[in-house]
C-alpha positions in Angstrom: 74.7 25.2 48.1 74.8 23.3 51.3 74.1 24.5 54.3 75.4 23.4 57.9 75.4 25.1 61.8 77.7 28.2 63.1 77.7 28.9 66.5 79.9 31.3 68.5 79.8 31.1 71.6 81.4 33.3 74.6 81.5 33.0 78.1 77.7 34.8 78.5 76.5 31.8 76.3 75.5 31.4 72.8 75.5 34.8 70.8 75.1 33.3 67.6 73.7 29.5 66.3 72.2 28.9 62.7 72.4 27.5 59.2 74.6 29.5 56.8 76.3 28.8 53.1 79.8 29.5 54.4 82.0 31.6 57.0 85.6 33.5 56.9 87.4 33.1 60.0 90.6 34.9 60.8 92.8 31.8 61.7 96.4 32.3 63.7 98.1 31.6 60.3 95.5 33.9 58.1 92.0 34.3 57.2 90.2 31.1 55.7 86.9 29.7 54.5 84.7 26.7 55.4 82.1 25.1 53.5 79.6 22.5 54.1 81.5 18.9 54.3 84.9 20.6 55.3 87.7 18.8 56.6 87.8 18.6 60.4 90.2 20.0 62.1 91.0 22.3 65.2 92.5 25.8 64.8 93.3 28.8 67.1 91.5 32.1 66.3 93.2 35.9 66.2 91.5 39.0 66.7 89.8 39.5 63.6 86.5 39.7 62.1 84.0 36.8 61.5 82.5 36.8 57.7 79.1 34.8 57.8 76.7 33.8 54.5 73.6 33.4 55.6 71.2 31.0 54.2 69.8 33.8 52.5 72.5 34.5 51.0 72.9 37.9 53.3 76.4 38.8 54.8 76.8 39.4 59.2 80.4 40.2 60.2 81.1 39.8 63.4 84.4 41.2 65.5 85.9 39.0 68.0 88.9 38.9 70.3 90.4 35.6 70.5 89.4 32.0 70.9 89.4 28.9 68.8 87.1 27.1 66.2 86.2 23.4 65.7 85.3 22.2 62.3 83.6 19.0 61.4 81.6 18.3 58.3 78.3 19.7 59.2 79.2 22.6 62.0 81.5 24.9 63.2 81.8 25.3 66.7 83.9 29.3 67.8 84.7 29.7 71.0 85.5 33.1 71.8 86.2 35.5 74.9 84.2 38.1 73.3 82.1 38.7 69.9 80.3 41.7 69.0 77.3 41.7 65.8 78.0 44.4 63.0 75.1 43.8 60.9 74.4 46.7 58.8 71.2 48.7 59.0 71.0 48.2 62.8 69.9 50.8 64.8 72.9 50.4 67.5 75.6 50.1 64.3 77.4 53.0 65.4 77.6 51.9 69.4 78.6 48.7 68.1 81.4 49.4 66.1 82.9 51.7 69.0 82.3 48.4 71.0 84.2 46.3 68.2 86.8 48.9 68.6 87.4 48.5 71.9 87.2 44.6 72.4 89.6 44.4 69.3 91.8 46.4 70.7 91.2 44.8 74.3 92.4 41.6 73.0 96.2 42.1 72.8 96.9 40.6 69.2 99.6 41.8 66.7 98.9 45.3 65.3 98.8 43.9 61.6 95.9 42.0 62.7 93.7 44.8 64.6 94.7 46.9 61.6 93.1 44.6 59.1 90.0 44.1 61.7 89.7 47.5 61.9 89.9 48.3 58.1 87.1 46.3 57.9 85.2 47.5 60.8 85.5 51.3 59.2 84.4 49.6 55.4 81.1 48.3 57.2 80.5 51.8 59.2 80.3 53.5 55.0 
């Protein structure tokens, strides 16, 4: 599969930035997916929970607040207020879901969405 550059990037700077298979983003209008040589386009981004493939084929969620994301045929460009890592097996996993929590919550979106963010959130804490 191809591959082609994620970054997210919040007012601190660049939290994230590599190659990866795919990502799930949860658009205004509902979660989608972008693959390498994607369409380009311009959409807002809801409170929700970033789904990354990794080049090695390993999944990362992370939870952000609110922003946007640019797409062009070889990168994805998120800009976010605020975006918290929940990668499984860290050390910190439990300080940063309780951190996810509260920026999710922090972001004032529409309960449906927070609900299905943090649904998710309590599937990766299992």
């Amino acid at each position: 599969m191809k591959l082609f550059t994620l970054e997210i990037v919040t007012p601190e700077g660049v939290t994230y930035e590599a190659e990866i298979r795919q990502v799930t983003l949860p658009g205004s209008e509902g979660e989608f997916g972008v693959l390498a040589d994607h369409a380009t386009l311009v959409s807002l981004l809801e409170a929700g929970i970033i789904t990354i493939e990794t080049a090695d084929s390993e999944n990362i969620d992370v939870a952000i607040n609110s922003g946007y994301v640019k797409v062009d045929e070889n990168k994805v460009s998120c800009i976010v207020d605020g975006a918290i890592s929940l990668t499984v097996g860290d050390n910190d996993i439990t300080k940063r879901l309780e951190e996810s929590k509260a920026l999710l919550k922090s972001a004032g979106a529409s309960d449906a969405a927070i609900a299905t963010a943090m649904g998710r959130i309590e599937h990766i804490h299992k």
